[in-house]
C-alpha positions as CSV (number, residue, x, y, z in Angstrom):
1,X,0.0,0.0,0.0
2,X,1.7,3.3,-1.1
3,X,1.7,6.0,2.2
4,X,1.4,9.5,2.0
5,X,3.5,12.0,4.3
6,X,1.3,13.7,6.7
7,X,2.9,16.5,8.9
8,X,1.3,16.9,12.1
9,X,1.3,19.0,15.2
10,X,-0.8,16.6,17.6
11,X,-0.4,18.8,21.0
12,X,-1.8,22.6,20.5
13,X,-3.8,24.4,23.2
14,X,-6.9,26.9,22.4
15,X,-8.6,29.9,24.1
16,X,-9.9,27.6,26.8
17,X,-6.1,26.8,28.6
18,X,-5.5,29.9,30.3
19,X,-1.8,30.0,29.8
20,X,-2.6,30.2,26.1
21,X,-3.2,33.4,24.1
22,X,-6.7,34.6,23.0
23,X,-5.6,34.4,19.4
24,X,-5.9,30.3,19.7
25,X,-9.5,30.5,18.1
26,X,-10.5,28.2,15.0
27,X,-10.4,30.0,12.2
28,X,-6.9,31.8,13.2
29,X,-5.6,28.3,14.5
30,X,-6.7,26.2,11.3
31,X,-5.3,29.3,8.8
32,X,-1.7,28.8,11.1
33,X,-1.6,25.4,10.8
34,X,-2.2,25.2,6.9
35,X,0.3,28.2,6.2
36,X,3.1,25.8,8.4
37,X,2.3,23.1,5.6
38,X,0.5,21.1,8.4
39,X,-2.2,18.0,7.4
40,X,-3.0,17.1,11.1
41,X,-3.7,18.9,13.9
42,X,-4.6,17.9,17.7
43,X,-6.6,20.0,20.0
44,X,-5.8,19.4,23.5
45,X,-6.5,22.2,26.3
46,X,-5.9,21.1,29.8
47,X,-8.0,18.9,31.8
48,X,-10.9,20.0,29.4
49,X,-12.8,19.2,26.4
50,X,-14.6,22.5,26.0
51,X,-13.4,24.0,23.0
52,X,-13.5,20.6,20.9
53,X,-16.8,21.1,19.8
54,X,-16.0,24.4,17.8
55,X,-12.7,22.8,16.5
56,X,-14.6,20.3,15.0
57,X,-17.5,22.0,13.8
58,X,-16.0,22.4,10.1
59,X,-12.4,22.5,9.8
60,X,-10.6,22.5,6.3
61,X,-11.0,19.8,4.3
62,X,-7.4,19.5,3.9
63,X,-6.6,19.4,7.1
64,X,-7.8,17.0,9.8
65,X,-8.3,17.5,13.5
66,X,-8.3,15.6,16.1
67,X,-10.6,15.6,19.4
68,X,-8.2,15.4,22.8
69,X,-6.8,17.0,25.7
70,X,-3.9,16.9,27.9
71,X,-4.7,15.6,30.9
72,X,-3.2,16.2,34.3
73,X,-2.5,13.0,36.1
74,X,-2.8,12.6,40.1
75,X,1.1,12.4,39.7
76,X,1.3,15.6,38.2
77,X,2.5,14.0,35.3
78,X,1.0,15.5,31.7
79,X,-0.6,13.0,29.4
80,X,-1.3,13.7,25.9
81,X,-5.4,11.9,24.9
82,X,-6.1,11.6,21.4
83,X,-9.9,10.5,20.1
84,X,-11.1,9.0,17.1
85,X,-14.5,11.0,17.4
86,X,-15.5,14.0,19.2
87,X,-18.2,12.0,21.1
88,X,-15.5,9.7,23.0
89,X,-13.7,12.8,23.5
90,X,-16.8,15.0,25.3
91,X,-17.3,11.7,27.5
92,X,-13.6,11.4,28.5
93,X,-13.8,15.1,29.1
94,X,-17.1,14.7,31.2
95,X,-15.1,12.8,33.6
96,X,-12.0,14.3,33.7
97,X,-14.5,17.8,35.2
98,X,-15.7,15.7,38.0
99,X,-12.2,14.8,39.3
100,X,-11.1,18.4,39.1
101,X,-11.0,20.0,42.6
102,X,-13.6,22.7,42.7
103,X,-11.2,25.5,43.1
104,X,-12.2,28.5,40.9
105,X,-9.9,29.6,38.0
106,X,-8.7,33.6,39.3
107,X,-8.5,35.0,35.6
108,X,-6.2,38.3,36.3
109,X,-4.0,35.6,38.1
110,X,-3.6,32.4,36.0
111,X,-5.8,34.1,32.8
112,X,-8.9,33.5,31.0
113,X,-10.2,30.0,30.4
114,X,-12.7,31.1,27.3
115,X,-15.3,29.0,25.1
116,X,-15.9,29.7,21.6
117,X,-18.2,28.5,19.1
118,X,-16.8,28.0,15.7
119,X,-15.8,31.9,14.5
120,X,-14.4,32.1,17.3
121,X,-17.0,34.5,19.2
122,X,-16.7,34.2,23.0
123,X,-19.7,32.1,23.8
124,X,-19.0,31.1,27.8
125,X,-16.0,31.2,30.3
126,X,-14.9,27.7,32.4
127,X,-15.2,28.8,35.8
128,X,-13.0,25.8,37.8
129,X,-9.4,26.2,37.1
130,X,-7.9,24.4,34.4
131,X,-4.4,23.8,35.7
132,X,-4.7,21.4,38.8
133,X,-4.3,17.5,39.2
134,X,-7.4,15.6,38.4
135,X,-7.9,12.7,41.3
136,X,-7.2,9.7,38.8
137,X,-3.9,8.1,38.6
138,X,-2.1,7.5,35.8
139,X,-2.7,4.0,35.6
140,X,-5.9,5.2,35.6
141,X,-6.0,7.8,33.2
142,X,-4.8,5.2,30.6
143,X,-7.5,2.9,31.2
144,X,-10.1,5.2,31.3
145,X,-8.6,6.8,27.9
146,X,-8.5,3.2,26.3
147,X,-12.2,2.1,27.1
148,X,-12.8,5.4,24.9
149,X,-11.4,3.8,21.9
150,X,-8.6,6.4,22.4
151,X,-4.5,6.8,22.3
152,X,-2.7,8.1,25.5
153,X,1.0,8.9,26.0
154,X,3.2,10.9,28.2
155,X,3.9,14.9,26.8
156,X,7.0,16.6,26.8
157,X,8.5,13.4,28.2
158,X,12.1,14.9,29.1
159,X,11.0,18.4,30.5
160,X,11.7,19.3,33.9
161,X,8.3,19.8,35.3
162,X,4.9,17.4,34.5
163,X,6.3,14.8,32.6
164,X,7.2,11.2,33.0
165,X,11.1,12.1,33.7
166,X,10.0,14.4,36.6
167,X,7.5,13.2,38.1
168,X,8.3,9.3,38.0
169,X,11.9,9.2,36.4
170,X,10.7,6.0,34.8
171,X,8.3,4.9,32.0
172,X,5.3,2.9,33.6
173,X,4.7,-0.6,31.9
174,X,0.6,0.5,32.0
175,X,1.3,2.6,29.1
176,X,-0.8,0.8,26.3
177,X,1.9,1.6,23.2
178,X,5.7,2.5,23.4
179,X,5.4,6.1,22.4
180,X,6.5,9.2,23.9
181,X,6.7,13.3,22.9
182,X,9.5,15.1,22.6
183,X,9.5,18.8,22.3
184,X,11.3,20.5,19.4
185,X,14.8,20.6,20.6
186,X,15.1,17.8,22.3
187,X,18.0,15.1,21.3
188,X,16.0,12.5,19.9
189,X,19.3,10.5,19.1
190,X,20.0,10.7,22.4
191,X,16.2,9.4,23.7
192,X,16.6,6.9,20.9
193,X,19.3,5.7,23.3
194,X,17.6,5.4,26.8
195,X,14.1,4.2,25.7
196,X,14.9,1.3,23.0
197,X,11.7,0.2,21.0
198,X,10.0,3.6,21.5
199,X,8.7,5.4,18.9
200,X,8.9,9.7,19.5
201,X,6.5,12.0,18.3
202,X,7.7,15.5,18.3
203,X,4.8,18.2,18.8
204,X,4.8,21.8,19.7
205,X,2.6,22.2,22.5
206,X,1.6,25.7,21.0
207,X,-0.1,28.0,23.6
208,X,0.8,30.4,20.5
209,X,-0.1,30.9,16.8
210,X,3.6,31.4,16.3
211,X,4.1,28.3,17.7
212,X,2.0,25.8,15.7
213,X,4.1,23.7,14.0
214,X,7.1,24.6,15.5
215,X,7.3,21.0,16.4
216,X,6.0,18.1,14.1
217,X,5.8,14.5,13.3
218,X,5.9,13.5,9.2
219,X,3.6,10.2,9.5
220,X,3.6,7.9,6.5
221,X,0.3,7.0,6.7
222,X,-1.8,5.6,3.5
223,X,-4.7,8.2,4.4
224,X,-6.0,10.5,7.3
225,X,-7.6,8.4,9.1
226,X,-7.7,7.1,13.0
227,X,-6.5,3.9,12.2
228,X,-3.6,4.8,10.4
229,X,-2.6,6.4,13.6
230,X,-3.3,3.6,15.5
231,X,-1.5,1.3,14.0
232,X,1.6,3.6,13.5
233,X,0.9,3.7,17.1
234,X,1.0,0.1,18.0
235,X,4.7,-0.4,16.1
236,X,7.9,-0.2,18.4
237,X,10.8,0.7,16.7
238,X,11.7,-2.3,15.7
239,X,8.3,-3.5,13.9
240,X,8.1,-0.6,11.3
C-alpha cells in the first residue's frame, strides 16, 4: 500500500487553557496550521474538552483535526489523549471535570479559560481552574482513555516539570503503546538511546499561533484516518 506523508502537530492548546493566548480560536488556529504546511492537527487544552466542539465543527477539508486533551495526572504527570470521534472525547472530558478539585480559576492571576463557538466568538467562560491534578492516577488515566477507543502517552517526556522524567523518572509498563513526545529541541538521538523500542513523536505544545508547528511528526500514513494512527501507534521501533 503506497503512504502519503502527513505532517502533524498533535499537542496545541486553544482559548480555553488559560496560559494560552486569545488568538488560539479556530479559524486563526486552522489558517496557522495550513500556512506551516500542516495535514494534522490535535486539540488538547488542559483537563478540558470545552473547546473541541468548535474545533470540529467544520475544519478545512485538507486538514484533519483531532478531538483530545492533555490531561493532568494525580502524579502531576501531563498526558497527551487523542480520540477517534468528538463524542469519545466529550465523554472522557465529562469525567476528567468531575475529578477536578472545585477550586475556581482567578483570571487576572492564571488568565482566561474562554469557550468559543466555531468563529471564534466568546460564547462562555470555564469557571474551575484548568491547571490542577485531576484525582485519577495514571494507571488510571490510561484505562479510562483506552475504554474510549482512544490513544494516550506521556507529553513533553524529558521536560523538567509534569512529565514522566519528573514526576516518576521511569516509563510505567501501564502505558498501552511504546510512544512518547518530545519537544522540538530535544536530542532525539539521544532518547533513541535510553528508551529502545519507543517510537517519539515530536509536537509543539503551542499556547501560540507562532508556535503551531514549531514541532511536528511527518507520518507515512496511507490516508488520514484514526487507524492509520493507531497502527503507526502500535509499532515499536523495531516492527516498522
Amino acid at each position: 500500500m503506497t503512504s502519503l506523508l502527513f505532517p502533524a502537530d498533535l499537542h496545541i492548546h486553544t482559548t480555553l487553557s488559560p496560559c494560552a493566548e486569545r488568538e488560539m480560536d479556530p479559524p486563526r488556529v486552522f489558517a496557522r496550521a495550513r500556512e506551516a504546511g500542516l495535514r494534522i492537527i490535535a486539540i488538547t487544552d488542559h483537563n478540558s474538552t470545552a473547546n473541541l466542539p468548535a474545533f470540529l465543527a467544520s475544519p478545512p477539508e485538507d486538514l484533519w483535526v483531532i478531538p483530545g486533551m492533555e490531561v493532568q495526572t494525580r502524579e502531576e504527570v501531563h498526558m497527551v489523549c487523542l480520540f477517534p470521534r468528538l463524542e469519545e472525547a466529550m465523554d472522557w472530558g465529562a469525567v476528567v471535570k468531575k475529578h477536578l478539585p472545585p477550586v475556581k480559576n482567578r483570571p487576572e492571576f492564571f488568565g482566561e479559560q474562554t469557550v468559543v463557538d466555531a468563529e471564534g466568538n466568546t460564547i462562555g467562560e470555564e469557571e474551575i481552574l484548568l491547571l490542577n491534578s485531576v484525582s485519577l492516577s495514571l494507571e488510571e488515566v490510561v484505562e479510562m482513555v483506552t475504554e474510549r477507543n482512544g490513544l494516550v502517552y506521556p507529553a513533553h517526556c524529558r521536560r523538567p516539570s509534569f512529565s514522566i522524567y519528573s514526576q516518576l523518572g521511569v516509563v510505567p509498563s501501564c502505558l498501552p503503546q511504546r510512544v512518547l513526545e518530545i519537544s522540538p529541541g530535544d536530542d532525539k538521538a539521544a532518547l533513541e538511546k535510553e528508551y529502545p523500542g519507543y517510537r517519539f513523536i515530536c509536537s509543539s505544545d503551542a499556547h501560540r499561533l507562532t508556535e503551531i508547528g514549531r514541532g511536528r511528526t511527518v507520518f507515512p500514513f496511507a490516508g488520514a484516518r484514526w487507524s492509520e494512527l493507531v497502527r503507526w501507534a502500535e509499532l515499536s521501533i523495531y516492527d516498522y
